[in-house]
C-alpha positions as CSV (number, residue, x, y, z in Angstrom):
1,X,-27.8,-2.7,-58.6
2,X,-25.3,0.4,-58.1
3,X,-24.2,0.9,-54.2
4,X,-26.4,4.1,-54.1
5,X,-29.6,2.8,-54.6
6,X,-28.8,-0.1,-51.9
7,X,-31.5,0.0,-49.0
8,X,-32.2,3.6,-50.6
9,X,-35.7,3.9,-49.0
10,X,-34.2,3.5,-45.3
11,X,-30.6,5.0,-45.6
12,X,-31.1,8.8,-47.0
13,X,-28.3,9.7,-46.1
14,X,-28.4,13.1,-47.1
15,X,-32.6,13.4,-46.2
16,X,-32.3,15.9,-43.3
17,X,-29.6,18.4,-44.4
18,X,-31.3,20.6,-47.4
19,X,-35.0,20.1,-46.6
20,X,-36.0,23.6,-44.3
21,X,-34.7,27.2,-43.8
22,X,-34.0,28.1,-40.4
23,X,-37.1,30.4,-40.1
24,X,-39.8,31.8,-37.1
25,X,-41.9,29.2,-37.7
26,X,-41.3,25.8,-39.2
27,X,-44.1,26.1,-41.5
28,X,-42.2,27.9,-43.9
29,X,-40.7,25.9,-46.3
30,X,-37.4,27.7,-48.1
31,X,-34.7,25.6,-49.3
32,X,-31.0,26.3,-48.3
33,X,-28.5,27.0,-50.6
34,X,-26.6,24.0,-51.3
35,X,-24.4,22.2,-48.4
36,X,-22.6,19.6,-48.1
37,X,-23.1,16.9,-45.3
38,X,-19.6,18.1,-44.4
39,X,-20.7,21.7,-44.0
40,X,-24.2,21.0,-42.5
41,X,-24.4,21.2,-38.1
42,X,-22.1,24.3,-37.9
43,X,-24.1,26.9,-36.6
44,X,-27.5,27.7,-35.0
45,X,-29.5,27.8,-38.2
46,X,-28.4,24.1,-39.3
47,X,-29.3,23.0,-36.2
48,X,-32.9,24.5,-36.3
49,X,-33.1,23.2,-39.6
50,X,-32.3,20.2,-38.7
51,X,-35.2,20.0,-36.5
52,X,-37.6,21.7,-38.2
53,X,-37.1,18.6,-41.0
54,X,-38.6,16.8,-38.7
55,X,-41.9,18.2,-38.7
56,X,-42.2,17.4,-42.2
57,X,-41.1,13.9,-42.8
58,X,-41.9,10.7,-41.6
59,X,-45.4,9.9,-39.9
60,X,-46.3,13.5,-39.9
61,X,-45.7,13.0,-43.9
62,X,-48.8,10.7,-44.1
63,X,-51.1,13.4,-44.3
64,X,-49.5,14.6,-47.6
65,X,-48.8,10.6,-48.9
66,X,-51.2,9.5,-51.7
67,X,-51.9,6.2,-53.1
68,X,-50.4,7.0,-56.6
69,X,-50.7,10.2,-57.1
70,X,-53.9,11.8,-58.2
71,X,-57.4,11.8,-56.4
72,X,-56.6,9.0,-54.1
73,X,-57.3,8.6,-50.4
74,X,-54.5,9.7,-48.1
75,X,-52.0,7.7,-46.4
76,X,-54.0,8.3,-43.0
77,X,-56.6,6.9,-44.6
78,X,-55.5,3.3,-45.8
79,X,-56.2,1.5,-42.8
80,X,-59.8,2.7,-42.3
81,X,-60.4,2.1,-46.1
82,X,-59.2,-1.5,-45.5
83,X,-61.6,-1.9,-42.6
84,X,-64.6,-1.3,-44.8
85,X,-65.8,1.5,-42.3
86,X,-65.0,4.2,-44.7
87,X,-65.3,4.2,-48.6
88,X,-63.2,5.3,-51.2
89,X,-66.0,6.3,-53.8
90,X,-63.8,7.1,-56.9
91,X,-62.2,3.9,-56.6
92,X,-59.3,4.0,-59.3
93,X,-56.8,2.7,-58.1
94,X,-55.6,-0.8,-56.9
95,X,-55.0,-0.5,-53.5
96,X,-58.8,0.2,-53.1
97,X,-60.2,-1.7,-55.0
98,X,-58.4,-4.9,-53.9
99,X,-59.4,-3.9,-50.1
100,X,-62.7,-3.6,-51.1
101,X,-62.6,-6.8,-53.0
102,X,-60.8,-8.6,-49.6
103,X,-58.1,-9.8,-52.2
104,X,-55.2,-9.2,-49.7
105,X,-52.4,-10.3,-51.7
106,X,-48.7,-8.6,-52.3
107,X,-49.1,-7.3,-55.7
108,X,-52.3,-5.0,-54.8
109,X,-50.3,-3.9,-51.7
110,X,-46.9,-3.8,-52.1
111,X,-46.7,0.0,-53.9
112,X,-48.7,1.0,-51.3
113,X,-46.6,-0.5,-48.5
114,X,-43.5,0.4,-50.0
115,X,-44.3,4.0,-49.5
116,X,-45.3,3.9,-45.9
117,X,-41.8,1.9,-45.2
118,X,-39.6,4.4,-46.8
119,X,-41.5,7.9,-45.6
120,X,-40.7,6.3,-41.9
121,X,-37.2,5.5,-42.1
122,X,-37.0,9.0,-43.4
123,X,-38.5,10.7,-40.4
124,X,-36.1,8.5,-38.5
125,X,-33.1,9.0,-40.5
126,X,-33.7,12.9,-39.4
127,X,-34.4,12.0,-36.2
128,X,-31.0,9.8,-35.8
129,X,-29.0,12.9,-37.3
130,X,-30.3,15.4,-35.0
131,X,-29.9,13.2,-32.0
132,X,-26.4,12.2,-33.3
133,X,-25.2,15.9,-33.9
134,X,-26.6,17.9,-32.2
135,X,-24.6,17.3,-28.9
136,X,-21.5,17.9,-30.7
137,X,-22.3,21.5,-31.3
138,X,-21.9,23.2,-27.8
139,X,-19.4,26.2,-29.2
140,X,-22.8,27.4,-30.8
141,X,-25.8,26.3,-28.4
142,X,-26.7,26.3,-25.2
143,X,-27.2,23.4,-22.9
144,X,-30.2,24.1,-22.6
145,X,-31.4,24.1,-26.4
146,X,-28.9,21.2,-26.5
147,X,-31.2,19.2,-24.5
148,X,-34.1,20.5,-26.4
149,X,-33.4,19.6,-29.8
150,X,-32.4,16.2,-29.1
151,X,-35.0,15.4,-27.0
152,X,-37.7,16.4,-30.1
153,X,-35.6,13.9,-32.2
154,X,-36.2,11.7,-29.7
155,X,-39.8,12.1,-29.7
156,X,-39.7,12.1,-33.7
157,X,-37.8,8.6,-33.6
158,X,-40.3,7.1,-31.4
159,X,-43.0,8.3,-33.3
160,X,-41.7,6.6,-36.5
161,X,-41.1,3.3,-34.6
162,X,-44.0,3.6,-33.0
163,X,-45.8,3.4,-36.3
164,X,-43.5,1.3,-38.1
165,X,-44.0,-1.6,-35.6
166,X,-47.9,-1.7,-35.3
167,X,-48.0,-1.7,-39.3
168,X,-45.0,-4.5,-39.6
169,X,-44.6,-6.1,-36.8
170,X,-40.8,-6.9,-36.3
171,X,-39.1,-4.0,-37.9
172,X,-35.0,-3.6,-38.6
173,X,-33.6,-1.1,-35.9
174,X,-31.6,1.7,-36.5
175,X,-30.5,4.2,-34.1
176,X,-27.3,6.2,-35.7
177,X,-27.1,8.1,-38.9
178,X,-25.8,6.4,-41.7
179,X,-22.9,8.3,-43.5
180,X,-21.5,5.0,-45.5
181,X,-22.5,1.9,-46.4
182,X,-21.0,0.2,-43.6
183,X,-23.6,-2.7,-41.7
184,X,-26.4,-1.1,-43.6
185,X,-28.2,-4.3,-43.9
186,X,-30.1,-5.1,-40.3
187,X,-32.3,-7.9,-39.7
188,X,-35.9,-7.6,-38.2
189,X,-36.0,-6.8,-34.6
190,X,-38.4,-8.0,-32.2
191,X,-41.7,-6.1,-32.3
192,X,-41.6,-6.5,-28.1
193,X,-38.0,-5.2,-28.2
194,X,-38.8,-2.1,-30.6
195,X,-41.3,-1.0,-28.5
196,X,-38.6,-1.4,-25.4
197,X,-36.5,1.2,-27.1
198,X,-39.4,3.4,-28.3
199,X,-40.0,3.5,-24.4
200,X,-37.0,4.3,-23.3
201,X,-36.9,7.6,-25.7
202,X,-39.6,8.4,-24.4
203,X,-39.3,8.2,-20.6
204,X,-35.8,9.5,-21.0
205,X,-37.4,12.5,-22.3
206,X,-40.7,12.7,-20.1
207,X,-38.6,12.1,-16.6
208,X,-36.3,14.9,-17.7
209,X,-36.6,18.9,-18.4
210,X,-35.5,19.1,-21.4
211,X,-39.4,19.8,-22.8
212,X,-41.7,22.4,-21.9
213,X,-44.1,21.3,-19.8
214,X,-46.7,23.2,-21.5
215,X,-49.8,23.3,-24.1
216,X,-48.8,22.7,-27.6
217,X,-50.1,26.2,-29.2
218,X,-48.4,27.9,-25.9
219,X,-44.8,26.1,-27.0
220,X,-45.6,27.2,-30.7
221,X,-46.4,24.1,-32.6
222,X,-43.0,21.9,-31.5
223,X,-43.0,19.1,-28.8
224,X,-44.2,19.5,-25.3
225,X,-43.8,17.2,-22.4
226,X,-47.5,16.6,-22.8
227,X,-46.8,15.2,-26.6
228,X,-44.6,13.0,-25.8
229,X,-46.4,11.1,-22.5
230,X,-49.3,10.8,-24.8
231,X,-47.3,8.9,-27.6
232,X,-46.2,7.1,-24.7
233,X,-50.0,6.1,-23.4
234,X,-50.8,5.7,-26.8
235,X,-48.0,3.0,-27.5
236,X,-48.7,1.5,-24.2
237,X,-52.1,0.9,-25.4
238,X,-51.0,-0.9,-28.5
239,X,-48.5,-2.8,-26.8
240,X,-51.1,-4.1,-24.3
241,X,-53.0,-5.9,-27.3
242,X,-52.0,-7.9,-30.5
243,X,-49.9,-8.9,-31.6
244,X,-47.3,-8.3,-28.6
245,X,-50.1,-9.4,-26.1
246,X,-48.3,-6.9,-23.6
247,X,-52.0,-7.2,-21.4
248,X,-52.6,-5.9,-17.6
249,X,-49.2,-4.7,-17.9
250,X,-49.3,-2.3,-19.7
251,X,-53.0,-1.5,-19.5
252,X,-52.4,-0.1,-16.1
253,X,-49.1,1.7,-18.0
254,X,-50.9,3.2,-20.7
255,X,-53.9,4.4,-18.0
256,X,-51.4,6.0,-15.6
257,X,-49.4,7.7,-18.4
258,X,-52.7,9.1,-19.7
259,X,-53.6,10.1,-16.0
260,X,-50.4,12.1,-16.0
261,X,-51.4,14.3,-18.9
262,X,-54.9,14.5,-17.1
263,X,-53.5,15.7,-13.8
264,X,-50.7,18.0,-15.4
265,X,-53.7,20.2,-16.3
266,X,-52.1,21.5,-19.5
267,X,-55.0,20.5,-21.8
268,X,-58.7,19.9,-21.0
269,X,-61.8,19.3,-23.5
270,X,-63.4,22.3,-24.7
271,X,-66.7,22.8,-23.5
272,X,-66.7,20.1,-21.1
273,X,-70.2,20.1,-19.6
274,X,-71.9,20.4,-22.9
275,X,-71.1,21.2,-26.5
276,X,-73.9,23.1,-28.5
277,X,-75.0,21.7,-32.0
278,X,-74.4,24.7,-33.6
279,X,-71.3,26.2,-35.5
280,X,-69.9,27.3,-32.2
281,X,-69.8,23.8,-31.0
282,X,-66.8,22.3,-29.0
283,X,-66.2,20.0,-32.3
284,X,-66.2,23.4,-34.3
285,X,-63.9,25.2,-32.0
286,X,-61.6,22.1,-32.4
287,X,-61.8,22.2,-36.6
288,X,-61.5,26.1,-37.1
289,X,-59.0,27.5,-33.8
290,X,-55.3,27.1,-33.3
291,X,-55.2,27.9,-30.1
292,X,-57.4,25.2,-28.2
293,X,-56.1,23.4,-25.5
294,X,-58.0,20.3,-26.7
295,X,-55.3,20.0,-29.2
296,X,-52.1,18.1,-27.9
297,X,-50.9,17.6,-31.0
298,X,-51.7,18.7,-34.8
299,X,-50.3,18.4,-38.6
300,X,-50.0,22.4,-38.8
301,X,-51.2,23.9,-42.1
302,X,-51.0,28.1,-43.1
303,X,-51.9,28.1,-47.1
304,X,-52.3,32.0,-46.5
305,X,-48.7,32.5,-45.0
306,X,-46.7,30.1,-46.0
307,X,-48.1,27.6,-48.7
308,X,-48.4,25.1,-46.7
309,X,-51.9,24.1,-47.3
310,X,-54.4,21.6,-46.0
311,X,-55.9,19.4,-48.8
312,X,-58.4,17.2,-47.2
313,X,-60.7,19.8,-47.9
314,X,-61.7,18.4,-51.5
315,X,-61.9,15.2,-50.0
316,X,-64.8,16.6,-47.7
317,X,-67.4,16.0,-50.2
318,X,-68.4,14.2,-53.3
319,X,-68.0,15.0,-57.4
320,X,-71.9,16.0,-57.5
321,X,-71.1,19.2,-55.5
322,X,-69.0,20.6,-58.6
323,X,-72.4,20.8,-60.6
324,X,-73.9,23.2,-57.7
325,X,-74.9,26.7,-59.1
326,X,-75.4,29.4,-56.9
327,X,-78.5,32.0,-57.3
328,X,-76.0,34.0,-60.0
329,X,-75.9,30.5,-62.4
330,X,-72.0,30.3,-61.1
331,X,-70.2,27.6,-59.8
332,X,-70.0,27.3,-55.8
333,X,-66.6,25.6,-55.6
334,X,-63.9,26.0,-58.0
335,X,-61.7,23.1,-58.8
336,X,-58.3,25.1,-57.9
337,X,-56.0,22.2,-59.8
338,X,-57.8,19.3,-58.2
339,X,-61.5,17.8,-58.0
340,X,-64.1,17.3,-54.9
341,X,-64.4,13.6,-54.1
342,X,-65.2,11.1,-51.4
343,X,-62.2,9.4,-50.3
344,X,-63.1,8.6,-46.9
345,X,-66.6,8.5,-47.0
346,X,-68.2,7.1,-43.7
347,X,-70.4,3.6,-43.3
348,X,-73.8,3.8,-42.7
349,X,-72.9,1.4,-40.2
350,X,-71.0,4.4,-38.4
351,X,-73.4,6.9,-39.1
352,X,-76.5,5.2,-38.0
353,X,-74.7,3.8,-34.8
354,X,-74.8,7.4,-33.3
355,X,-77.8,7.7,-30.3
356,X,-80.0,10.8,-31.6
357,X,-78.7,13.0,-29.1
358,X,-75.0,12.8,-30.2
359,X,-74.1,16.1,-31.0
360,X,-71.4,14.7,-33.2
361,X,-73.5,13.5,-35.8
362,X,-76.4,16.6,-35.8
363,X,-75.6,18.7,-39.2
364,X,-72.1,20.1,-39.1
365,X,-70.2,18.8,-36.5
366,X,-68.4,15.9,-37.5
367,X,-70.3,15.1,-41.1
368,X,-73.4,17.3,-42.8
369,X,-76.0,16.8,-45.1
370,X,-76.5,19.9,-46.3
371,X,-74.9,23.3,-47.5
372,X,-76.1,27.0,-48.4
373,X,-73.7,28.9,-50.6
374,X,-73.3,32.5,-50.3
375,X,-76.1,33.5,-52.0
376,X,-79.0,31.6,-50.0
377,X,-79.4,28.4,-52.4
378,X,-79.3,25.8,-50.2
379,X,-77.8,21.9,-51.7
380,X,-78.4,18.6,-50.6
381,X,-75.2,16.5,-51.1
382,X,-75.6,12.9,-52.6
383,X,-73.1,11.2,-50.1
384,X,-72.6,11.9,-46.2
385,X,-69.7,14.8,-46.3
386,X,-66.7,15.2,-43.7
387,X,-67.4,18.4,-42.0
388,X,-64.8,18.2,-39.7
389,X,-62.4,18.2,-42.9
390,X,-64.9,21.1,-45.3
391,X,-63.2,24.6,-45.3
392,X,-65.5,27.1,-47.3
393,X,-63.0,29.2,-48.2
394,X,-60.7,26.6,-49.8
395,X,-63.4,25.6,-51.9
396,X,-64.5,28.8,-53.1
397,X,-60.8,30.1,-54.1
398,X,-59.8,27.0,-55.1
399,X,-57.0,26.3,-53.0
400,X,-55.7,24.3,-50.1
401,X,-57.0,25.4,-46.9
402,X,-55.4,26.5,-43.5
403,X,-56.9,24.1,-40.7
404,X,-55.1,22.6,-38.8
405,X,-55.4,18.6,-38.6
406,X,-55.7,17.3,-35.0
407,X,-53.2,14.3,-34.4
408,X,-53.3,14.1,-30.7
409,X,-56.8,14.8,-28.8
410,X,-57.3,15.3,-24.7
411,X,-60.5,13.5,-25.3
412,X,-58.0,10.6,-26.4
413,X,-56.4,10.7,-23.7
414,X,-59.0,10.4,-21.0
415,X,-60.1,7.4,-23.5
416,X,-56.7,6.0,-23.1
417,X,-57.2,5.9,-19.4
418,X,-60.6,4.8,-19.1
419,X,-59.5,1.9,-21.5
420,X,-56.4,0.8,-19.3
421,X,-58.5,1.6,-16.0
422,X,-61.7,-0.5,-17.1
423,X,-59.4,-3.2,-18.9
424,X,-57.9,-3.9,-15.0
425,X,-60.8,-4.1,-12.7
426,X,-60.9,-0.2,-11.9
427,X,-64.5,0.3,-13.5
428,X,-65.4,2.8,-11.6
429,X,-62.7,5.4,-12.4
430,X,-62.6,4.4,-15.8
431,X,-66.2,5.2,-16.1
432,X,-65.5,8.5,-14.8
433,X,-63.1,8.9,-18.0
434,X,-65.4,8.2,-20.4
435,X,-68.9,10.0,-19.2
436,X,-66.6,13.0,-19.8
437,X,-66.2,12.3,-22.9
438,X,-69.8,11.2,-23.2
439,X,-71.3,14.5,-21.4
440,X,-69.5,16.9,-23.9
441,X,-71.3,15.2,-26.9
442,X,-75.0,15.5,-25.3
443,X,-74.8,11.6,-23.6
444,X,-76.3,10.3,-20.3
445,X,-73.6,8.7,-18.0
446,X,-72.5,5.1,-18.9
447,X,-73.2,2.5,-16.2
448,X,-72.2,-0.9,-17.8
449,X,-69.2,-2.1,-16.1
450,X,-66.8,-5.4,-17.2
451,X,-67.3,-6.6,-20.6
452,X,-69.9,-4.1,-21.9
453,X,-67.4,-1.2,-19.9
454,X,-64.8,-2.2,-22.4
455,X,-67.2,-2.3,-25.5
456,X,-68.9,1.1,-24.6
457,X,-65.0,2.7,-24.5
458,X,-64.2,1.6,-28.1
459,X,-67.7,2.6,-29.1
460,X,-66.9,5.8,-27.8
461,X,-63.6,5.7,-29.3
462,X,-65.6,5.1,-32.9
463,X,-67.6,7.8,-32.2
464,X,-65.2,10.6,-31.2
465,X,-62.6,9.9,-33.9
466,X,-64.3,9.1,-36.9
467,X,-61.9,11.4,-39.1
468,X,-58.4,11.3,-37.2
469,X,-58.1,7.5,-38.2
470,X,-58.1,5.6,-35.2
471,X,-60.2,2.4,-35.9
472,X,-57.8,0.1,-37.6
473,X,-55.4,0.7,-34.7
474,X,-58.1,-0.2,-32.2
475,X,-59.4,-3.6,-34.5
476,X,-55.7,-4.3,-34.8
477,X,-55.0,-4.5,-31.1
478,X,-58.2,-6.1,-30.1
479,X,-58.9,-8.4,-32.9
480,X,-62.6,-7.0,-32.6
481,X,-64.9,-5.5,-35.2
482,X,-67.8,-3.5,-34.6
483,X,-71.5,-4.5,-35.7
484,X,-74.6,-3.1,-35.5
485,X,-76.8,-3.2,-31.8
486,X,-80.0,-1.5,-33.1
487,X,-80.4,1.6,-35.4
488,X,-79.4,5.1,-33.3
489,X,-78.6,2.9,-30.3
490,X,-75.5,4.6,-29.3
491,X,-74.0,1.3,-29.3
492,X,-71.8,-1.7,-31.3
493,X,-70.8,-4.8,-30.6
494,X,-67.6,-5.7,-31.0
495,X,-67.0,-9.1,-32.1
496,X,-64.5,-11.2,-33.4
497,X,-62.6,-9.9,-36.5
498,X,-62.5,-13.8,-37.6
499,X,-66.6,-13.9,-37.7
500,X,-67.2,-10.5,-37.9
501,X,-69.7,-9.1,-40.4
502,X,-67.2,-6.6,-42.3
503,X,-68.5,-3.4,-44.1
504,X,-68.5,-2.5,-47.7
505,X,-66.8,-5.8,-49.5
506,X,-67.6,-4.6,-52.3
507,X,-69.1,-1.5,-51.8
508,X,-72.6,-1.6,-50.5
509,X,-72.2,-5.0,-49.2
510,X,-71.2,-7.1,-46.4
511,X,-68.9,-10.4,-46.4
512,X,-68.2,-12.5,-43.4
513,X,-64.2,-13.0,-41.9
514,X,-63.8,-10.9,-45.4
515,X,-60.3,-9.8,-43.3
516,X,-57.9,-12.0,-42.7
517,X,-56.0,-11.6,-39.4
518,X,-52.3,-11.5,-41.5
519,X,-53.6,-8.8,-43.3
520,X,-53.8,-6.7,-39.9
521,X,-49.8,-6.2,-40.5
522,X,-48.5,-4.9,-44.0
523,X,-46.4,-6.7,-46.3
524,X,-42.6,-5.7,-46.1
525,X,-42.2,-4.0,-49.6
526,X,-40.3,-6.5,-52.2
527,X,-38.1,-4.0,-52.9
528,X,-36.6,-3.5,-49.2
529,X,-36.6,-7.4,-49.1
530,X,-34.1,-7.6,-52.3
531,X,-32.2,-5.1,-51.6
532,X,-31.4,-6.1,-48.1
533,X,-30.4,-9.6,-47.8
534,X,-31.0,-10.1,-44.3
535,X,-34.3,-9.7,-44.7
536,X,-34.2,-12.6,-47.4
537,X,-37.1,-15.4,-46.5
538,X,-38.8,-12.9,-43.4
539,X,-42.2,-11.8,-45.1
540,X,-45.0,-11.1,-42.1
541,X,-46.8,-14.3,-43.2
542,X,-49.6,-14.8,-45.5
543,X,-48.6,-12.5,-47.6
544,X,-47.8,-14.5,-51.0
């Protein structure tokens, strides 16, 4: 193997440097003219370059990773496809089918794996450059923007270890830019001791100034101090349960960080006493507006400005809704270089879990049954489709769409803390968390308080999320699995993953402990493991 392909995936050294222009917004994606590493962090422009990079790789990359290429569900999407709660219906290819089969074993997963790995040691790579360089370049910023800029690679660098250790467990650590080939080969690091240093970024940035402490639209897109103490709460969270077992500890961490956020006042929920059930709905204002304060964080998308297009529109709905004619015998949605298809299509388990007065699952607001194209004819749709994800206009011109996608949610946050309160004996509060939540989507107040507290929370969780992929993460952390508790109940049990009664292996069926608990962590790819010898023999186990 030549020297530059050693470790390739983790040690680009040359990722950041000529991947954005220094532009108004970072959504504009021009190349540079050529530089050299040499050249590159000598004036202003490199430097905002430099950051806008990281916007673009690393986690925030999932929402434009694909299986294999073609019409394949979306990075963000693997872990609820493994779950069995969502469905990829066009099933070709093997990641997919082997979930749906419960054949956890390397060879359906390693491809798979092996692009999650690399995409965020890229995003950290950046991250390690900016943070590395950007101090040295006081002749041409100011303190002030100093501060800034490292403080978002900060932020970006926990993100990616963040994400790296829940999917891998013990991950290798690297916090400096790699311009040779010197100690390039790291062995796995504790996953308690990554998410120590993923903490310290993060309250190094939080307890300072350096980030506004604003909304996110009101800061323009780039990272606020509210961003970055919900990461923290979030990571808190996950630290609390498996595999780290971090418990009360940092519960009551992850519910005061989240209680921060509440009490900064930044962000609320949009229409808090009451969303409507029609297209001017709270979960509608959320889908279609960049300017809500709901939104802590989002993938940003502008097809009509800058190309940058949202693509989870064709993966709204099914194939059959290509064959829909409108009243003039034409075609309702036009292909535009790709093809309509379910690749996260919801359980019925989900879907008939909601109570009847959920406003998130009446007709378009989080998933519809129904559409009526422009000249009156109205079409039934075959399969549930993701409203939350459908842009009309996409569709009909055949291209990607401009919606945003929501990564970070207020109504996550006051989840977060009604979680961490409930989880150590403060019921009551936590209660008062979640009925917010509950109130906004057309709920009476929950009562329950211990166990069932806890249960009702992830429900809730379930419920809120169903398309910003949040349910592996929570079965992950709790080893818990939701079953049905009566049709339209409003309510799951969570039970055991071991004995759990798991969704759609195969398709349309059900399969006791059909997910083994090693299979909660991805394989490291083979390729990272041969190519770096200390990682010789140190495969998360059970995968053979």
């Amino acid at each position: 193997m030549q020297l530059h392909n050693i470790y390739k995936s983790i040690f680009c050294v040359i990722a950041l440097s000529l991947v954005m222009s220094a532009c108004e917004s970072f959504l504009e994606e021009n190349p540079l003219d050529e530089k050299t590493t040499g050249q590159f962090w000598r004036t202003e422009s490199d430097a905002q370059t430099g950051v806008n990079a990281l916007y673009f790789g690393g986690v925030p990359y999932l929402h434009n990773i694909d299986v294999d290429g073609g019409w394949t569900p979306k990075a963000t999407m693997w872990g609820g496809v493994m779950s069995g709660l969502f469905i990829d219906k066009r099933k070709d290819r093997t990641f997919t089918n082997a979930s749906e089969g419960a054949n956890f074993n390397i060879e359906s997963f390693d491809a798979t794996s092996q692009k999650m790995w690399t995409e965020f040691y890229i995003g950290i790579s950046r991250a390690n450059f900016v943070i590395a360089n950007i101090p040295t370049m006081t002749d041409v910023l100011s303190p002030d923007k100093i501060s800034n800029y490292v403080a978002q690679g900060k932020f970006f660098r926990a993100y990616a270890y963040y994400y790296l250790v829940k999917e891998y467990g013990d991950v290798p650590y690297i916090d400096q830019p790699y311009t040779s080939l010197e100690g390039i080969y790291v062995e796995r690091t504790s996953a308690a001791e990554v998410y120590a240093k993923i903490e310290a970024d993060l309250l190094d940035i939080i307890d300072g100034n350096a980030l506004p402490n604003v909304a996110f639209y009101d800061n323009g897109g780039y990272v606020t101090k509210p961003m970055a103490q919900t990461l923290l709460a979030q990571i808190y969270l996950q630290w609390a349960g498996a595999p780290v077992n971090g418990g009360n500890e940092y519960y009551s961490k992850a519910a005061n960080m989240a209680m921060d956020v509440i009490n900064g006042g930044q962000h609320g929920l949009v229409q808090p006493d009451g969303s409507s059930d029609d297209l001017n709905s709270a979960y509608n204002v959320i889908k279609t507006t960049k300017s809500s304060n709901e939104i802590i964080f989002a993938k940003e998308y502008n097809q009509t400005s800058y190309n940058v297009g949202n693509s989870y529109a064709v993966r709204s709905i099914g194939t059959d809704a290509f064959q829909w004619k409108n009243a003039n015998g034409n075609s309702v949605f036009k292909p535009g270089g790709d093809v309509l298809y379910n690749a996260y299509l919801p359980s019925d388990l989900l879907i008939d879990s909601y109570h009847p007065s959920d406003v998130r699952n009446k007709e378009k607001q989080f998933f519809f049954r129904e559409y009526t194209d422009e000249t009156g004819v109205s079409h039934t749709l075959n399969n549930v489709g993701n409203w939350a994800w459908f842009d009309e206009g996409s569709l009909i011109n055949g291209r990607n769409g401009d919606y945003n996608m929501p990564i970070f949610r207020y109504a996550e946050v006051l989840l977060i803390a009604a979680e961490g309160l409930a989880r150590t004996g403060s019921d009551a509060q936590g209660r008062s968390y979640l009925n917010q939540v509950r109130r906004r989507a057309g709920l009476g107040d929950e009562t329950a308080s211990g166990d069932l507290l806890i249960q009702s929370i992830l429900t809730e969780r379930f419920h809120e999320f169903p398309l910003e992929f949040k349910i592996w993460d929570d079965i992950r952390r709790t080893r818990l699995y939701p079953e049905a508790d009566g049709v339209q109940s409003g309510r799951l049990k969570w039970v055991p993953l071991a004995s759990a009664v798991i969704q759609n292996k195969p398709d349309g069926s059900t399969r006791v402990g059909a997910i083994p608990e090693y299979a909660l962590l991805w394989p490291i790819p083979l390729s990272e493991m041969q190519a770096n010898p200390a990682l010789e023999g140190a495969q998360n186990p059970g995968w053979n």
